[in-house]
Structure formats: C-alpha cells, structure tokens
C-alpha positions as a Markdown table, in Angstrom:
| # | Residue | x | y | z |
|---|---|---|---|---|
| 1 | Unk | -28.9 | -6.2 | 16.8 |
| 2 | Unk | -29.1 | -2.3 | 15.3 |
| 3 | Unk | -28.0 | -2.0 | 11.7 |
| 4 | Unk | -25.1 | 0.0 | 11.3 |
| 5 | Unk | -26.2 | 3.0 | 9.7 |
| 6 | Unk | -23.6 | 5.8 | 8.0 |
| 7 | Unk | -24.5 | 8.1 | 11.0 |
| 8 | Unk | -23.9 | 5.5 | 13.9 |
| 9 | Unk | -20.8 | 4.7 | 12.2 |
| 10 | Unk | -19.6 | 8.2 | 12.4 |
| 11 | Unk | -20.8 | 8.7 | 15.6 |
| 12 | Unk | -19.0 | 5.5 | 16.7 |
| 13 | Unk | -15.7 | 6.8 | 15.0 |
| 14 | Unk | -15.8 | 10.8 | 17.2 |
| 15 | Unk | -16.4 | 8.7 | 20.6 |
| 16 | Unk | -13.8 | 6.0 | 19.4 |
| 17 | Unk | -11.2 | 9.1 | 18.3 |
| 18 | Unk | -12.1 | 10.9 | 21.6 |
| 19 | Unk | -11.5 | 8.3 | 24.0 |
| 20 | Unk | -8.2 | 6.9 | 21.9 |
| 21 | Unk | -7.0 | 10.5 | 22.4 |
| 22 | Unk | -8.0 | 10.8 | 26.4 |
| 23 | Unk | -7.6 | 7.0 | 27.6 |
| 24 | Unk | -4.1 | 5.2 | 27.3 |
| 25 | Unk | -6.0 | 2.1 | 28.3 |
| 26 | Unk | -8.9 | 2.6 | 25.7 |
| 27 | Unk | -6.1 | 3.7 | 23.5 |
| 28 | Unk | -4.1 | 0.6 | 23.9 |
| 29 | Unk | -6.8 | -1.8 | 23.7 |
| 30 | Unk | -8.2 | -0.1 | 20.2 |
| 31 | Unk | -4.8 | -0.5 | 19.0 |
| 32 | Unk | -4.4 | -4.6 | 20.2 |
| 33 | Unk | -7.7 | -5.5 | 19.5 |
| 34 | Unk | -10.3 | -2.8 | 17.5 |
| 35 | Unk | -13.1 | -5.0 | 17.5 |
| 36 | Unk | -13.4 | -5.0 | 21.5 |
| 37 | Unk | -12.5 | -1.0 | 21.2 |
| 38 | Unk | -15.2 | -0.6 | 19.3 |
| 39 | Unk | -17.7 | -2.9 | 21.4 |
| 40 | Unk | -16.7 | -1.1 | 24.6 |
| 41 | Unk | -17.0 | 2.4 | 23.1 |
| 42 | Unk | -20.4 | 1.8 | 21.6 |
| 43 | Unk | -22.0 | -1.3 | 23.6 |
| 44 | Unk | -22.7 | -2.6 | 19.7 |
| 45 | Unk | -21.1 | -5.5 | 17.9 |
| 46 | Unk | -19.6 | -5.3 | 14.5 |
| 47 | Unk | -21.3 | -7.7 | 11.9 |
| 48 | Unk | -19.5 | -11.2 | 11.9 |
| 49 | Unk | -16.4 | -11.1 | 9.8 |
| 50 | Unk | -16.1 | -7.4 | 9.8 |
| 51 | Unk | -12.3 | -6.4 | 10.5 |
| 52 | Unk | -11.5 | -3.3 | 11.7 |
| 53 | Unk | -7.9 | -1.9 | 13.0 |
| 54 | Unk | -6.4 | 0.8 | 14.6 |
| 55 | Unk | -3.0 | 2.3 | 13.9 |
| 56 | Unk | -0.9 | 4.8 | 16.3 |
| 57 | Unk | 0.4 | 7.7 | 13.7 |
| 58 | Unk | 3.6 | 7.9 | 15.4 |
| 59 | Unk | 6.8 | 7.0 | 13.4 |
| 60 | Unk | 6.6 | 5.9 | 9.9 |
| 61 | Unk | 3.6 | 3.8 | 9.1 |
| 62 | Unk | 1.6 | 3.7 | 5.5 |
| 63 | Unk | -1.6 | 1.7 | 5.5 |
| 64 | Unk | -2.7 | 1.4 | 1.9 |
| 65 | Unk | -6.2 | -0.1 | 1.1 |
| 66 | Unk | -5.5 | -2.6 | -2.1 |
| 67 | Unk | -8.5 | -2.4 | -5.1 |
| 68 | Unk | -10.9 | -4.9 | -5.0 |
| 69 | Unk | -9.6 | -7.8 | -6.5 |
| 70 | Unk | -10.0 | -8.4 | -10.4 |
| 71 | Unk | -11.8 | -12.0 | -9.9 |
| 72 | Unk | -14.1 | -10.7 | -7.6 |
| 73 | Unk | -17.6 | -11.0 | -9.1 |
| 74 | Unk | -19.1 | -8.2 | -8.2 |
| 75 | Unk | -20.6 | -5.1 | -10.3 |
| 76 | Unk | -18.8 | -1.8 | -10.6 |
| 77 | Unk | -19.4 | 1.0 | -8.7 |
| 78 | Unk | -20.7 | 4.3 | -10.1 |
| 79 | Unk | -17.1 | 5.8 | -9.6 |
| 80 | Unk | -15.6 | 2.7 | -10.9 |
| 81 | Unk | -18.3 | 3.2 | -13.9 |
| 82 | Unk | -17.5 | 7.1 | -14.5 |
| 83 | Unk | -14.0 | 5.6 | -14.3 |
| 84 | Unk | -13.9 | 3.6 | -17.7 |
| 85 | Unk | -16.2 | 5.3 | -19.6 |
| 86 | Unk | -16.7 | 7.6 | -22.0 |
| 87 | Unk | -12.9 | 8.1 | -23.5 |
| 88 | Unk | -11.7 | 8.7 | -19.3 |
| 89 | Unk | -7.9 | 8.3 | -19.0 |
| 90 | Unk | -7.8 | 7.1 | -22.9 |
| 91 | Unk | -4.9 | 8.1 | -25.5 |
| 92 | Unk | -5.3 | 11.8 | -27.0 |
| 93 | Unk | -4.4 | 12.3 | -31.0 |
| 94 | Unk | -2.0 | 14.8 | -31.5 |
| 95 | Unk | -4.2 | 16.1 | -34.1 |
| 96 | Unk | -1.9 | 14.9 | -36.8 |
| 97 | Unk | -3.5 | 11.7 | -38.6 |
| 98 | Unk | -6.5 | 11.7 | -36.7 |
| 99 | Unk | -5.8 | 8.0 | -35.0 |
| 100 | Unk | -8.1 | 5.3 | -34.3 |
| 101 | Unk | -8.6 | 3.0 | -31.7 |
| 102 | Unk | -6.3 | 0.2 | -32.0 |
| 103 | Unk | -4.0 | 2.2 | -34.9 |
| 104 | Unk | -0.2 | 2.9 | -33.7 |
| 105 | Unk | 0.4 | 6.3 | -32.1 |
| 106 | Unk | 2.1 | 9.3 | -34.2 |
| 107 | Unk | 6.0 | 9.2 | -33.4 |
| 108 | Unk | 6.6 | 12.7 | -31.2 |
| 109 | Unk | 7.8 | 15.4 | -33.7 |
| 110 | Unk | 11.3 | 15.4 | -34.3 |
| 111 | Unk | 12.1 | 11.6 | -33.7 |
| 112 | Unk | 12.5 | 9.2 | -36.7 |
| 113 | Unk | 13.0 | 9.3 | -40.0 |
C-alpha cells in the first residue's frame, strides 16, 4: 500500500470533486459511503480507521470540526504553540497602575466610587 502523501491527497480530492460534480451515481455513493468514493475514484484504500465524509451543500448544513480534545495526550502544534505564548490573546493594562499578572483589573473610567 502507497503512503498518502499531501499531493496524492490533493490529487484524490480534484478527481473526487470532479466526478461528484459530473456523476449522480459517483455523487451519491460519495455522499452514502466516502470511503468506497474514494477507493473507486483513486483505486487506493484509506488507512484503517480513517473516516472520511461527504456532505451535499444544498440546504442548510454546518459541519464544524471540534478541537482536539483536552485529555488527549498529545504535544501541541506549532500554531497551537504561537497560540499561548508570548502574552497572545492575554489581558492589556490600561496604562493606569501598570497591572500584574494575577492583580485585579482597573475598574473602566467613570464606574465606581
């Protein structure tokens, strides 16, 4: 069995997208069963326990991918990394009191006594 490499999985996705579009059969079987669209397209399997699914745009449909879970084990990813460091997303100072971490935030002007 070939690795799946970055370019046969894009290459995989144009001929999958092109038939889908040309093919009611192909287009109908990619949306009941994706892993036997993609088999028939390509004449490759996908790697056991590999899920992959179609979805028709018509009507109103949201698929959302959920974050990786918080109790998976696994190391963060370089994005994941820029994400949390370095002060990214943190509380600004309003210049008045300077702050620290953990100190309470300045009320806003104008509220309190």
């Amino acid at each position: 069995m070939h690795e799946w490499t970055e370019q046969a999985q894009q290459e995989a996705q144009e001929k999958i997208f092109r038939m889908a579009a040309n093919d009611a059969d192909f287009r109908a079987l990619a949306l009941r069963d994706g892993r036997a669209a993609v088999e028939e397209a390509t004449g490759r399997k996908l790697p056991e326990g590999f899920k992959i699914r179609f979805v028709d745009p018509a009507g109103a449909h949201l698929t959302a991918v959920l974050p990786r879970a918080a109790y998976e084990e696994e190391e963060l990813a370089e994005f994941e990394l820029a994400a949390v460091a370095g002060g990214k997303g943190g509380h600004s100072t309003s210049g008045r009191g300077g702050g620290t971490a953990g100190s309470e935030p300045d009320a806003p002007a104008g509220l309190g006594g």
